[in-house]
N, C-alpha and C positions, 0 to 999 in steps of 0.2 A: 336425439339431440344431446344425449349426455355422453355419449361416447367419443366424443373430441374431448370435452374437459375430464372423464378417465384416463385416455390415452396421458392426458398432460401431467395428472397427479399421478401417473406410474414413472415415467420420466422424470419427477420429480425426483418421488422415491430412489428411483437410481441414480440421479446425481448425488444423493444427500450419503447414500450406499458407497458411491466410487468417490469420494469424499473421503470417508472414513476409513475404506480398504486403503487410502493412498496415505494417510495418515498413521493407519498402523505398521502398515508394509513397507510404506515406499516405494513412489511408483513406478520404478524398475522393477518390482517383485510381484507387483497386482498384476494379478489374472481374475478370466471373467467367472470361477469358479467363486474368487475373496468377495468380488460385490455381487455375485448371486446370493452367500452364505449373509453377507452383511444386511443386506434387502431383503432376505427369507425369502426368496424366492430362487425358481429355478434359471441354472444357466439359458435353457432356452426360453426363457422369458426376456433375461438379462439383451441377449442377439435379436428378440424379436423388437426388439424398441431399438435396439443401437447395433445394425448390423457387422460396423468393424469395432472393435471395444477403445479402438484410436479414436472414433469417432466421439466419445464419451467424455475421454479423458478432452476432448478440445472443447466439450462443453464447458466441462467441471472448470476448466481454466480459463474460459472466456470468464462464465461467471465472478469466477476470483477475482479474474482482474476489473470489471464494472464493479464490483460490491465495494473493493478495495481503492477504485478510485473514488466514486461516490462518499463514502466514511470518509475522505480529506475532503472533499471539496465540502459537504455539510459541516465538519467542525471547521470549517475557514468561514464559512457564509452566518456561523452563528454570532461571528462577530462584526462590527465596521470600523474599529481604531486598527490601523492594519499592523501597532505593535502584537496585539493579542489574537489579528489570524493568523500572525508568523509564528506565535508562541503556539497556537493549537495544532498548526501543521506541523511541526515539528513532533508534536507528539503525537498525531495520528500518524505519523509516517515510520515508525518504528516500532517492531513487535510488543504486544504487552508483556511478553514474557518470552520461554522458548517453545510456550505450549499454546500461543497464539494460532490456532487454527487457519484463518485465513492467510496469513504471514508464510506459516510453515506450506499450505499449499502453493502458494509462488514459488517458493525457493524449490518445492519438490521439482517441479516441472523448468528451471533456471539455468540447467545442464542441457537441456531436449530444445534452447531455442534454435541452436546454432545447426541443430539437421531439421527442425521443423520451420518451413518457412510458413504458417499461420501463428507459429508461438513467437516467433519472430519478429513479426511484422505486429504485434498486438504488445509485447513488451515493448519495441521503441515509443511506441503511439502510449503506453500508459508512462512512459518515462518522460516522453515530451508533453503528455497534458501535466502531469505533475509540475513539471518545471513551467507548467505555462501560469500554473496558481500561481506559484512562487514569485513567480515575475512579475503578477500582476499584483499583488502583494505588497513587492519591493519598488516598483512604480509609483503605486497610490502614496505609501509613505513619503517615497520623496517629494512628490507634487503638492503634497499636504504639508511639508515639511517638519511631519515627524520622525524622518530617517533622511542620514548623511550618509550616501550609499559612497565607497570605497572600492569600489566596481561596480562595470557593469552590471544590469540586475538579470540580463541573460545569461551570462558566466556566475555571479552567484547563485542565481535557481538552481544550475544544473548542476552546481557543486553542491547543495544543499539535498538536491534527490541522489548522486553518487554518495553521498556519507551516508545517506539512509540505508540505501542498497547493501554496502559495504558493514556499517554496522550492524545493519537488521540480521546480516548473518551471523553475527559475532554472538549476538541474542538466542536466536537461535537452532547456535551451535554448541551453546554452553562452555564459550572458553570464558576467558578471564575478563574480557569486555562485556560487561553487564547494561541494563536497559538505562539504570542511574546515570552508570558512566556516559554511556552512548548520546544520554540528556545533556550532559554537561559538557559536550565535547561540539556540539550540535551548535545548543545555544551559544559556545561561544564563539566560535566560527559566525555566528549569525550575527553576534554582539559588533563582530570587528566590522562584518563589511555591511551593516547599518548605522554605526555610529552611534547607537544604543549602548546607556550603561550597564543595560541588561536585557537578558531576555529570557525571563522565567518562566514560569506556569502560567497560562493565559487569564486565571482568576485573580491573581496576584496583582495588588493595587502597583507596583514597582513598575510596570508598565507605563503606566500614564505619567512618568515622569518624560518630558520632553527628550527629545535627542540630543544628543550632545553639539553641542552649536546650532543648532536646528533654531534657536532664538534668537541668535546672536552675542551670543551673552559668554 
C-alpha cells in the first residue's frame, strides 16, 4: 500500500529537482544529468519515473501555471470591495522581484509555447482565466457602482494581463523597468479605465474612496 504514495513523493522530488536545474540553467541547458545531480539521485532513476525528460518539463509547467493562477485568484477572493481585488490582482500578477521563482519558471518555458502545442494551449487558457478575474472584477465594480468603467471590462482585463506579461519580463530581466515602476504604470492604466482616483495597495484605506462620479456628485 505505500508504494503508490512513494512512487508520488519521488515525482515530487523530481519536480521540485527539474525546478531548480531550470532555474539555475535555463531550460534550454537542462539535461537529465542537472535534475539527477539536483535530486541526488541517479539519471536512471530520473527516466525511471519520467521516461522522456519532455515529459517532466510539462509537468514542472503545468504546475506553475495552476500554482500561479491560484496565488491570483486567492488574493482577489480575500477581498469583496472589488476596488481592493483589483489592487491585489494587480500585485499578484507581477514578479516579486527578478528572483521570483514561479514567475521566472513561466518565462523560462515562454519561448517553447509556439512549438509546443500543450504549452501552448495551457498559456492561452491561464491568460484567458486571468482576464476572466479581471473582468469579473471590473463587472462587480460597475454594477456596484464603485467603478466608471471607460471601456469595456473585456478589453480592459486583457489589457491588464498583457502589461503583466510585458512587464513581468522587464522584472525579470532586470532592465530599467522595475517591479515599483511596473506598479505604478499598472495602477494607472487601471485608474483610467475604472474611473478611480486611485488604485494603490489593496490595504490602503484610499480605496474606499468612491469612484469618481460613481455618486453623482
Amino acid at each position: 500500500m505505500a508504494r503508490p504514495r512513494r512512487q508520488d513523493e519521488r515525482r515530487a522530488h523530481l519536480l521540485a529537482a527539474a525546478r531548480a536545474a531550470i532555474i539555475g540553467r535555463g531550460l534550454a541547458d537542462v539535461r537529465v544529468r542537472d535534475i539527477a545531480d539536483a535530486a541526488k539521485m541517479s539519471p536512471g532513476t530520473v527516466t525511471y519515473y519520467f521516461r522522456e525528460v519532455q515529459d517532466l518539463f510539462q509537468d514542472v509547467y503545468d504546475e506553475a501555471v495552476e500554482r500561479f493562477y491560484l496565488r491570483r485568484a486567492r488574493a482577489s477572493a480575500m477581498h469583496d470591495d472589488p476596488r481592493h481585488r483589483l489592487a491585489a490582482m494587480i500585485e499578484s500578477g507581477l514578479p516579486t522581484g527578478p528572483d521570483d521563482e514561479l514567475c521566472c519558471l513561466l518565462y523560462e518555458f515562454s519561448p517553447q509555447a509556439r512549438l509546443r502545442r500543450g504549452e501552448a494551449t495551457l498559456r492561452r487558457s491561464l491568460f484567458d482565466r486571468q482576464a476572466e478575474i479581471y473582468e469579473a472584477i471590473l463587472n462587480d465594480g460597475a454594477r456596484r457602482e464603485l467603478m466608471t468603467l471607460t471601456a469595456p471590462a473585456v478589453d480592459a482585463a486583457r489589457n491588464l494581463v498583457a502589461f503583466e506579461d510585458a512587464y513581468g519580463y522587464h522584472i525579470i530581466a532586470r532592465t530599467s523597468l522595475g517591479r515599483s515602476e511596473a506598479l505604478r504604470l499598472m495602477r494607472q492604466y487601471a485608474a483610467m479605465v475604472t474611473g478611480l482616483t486611485t488604485v494603490d495597495d489593496a490595504s490602503r484605506s484610499s480605496l474606499d474612496r468612491p469612484a469618481v462620479g460613481a455618486d453623482g456628485l
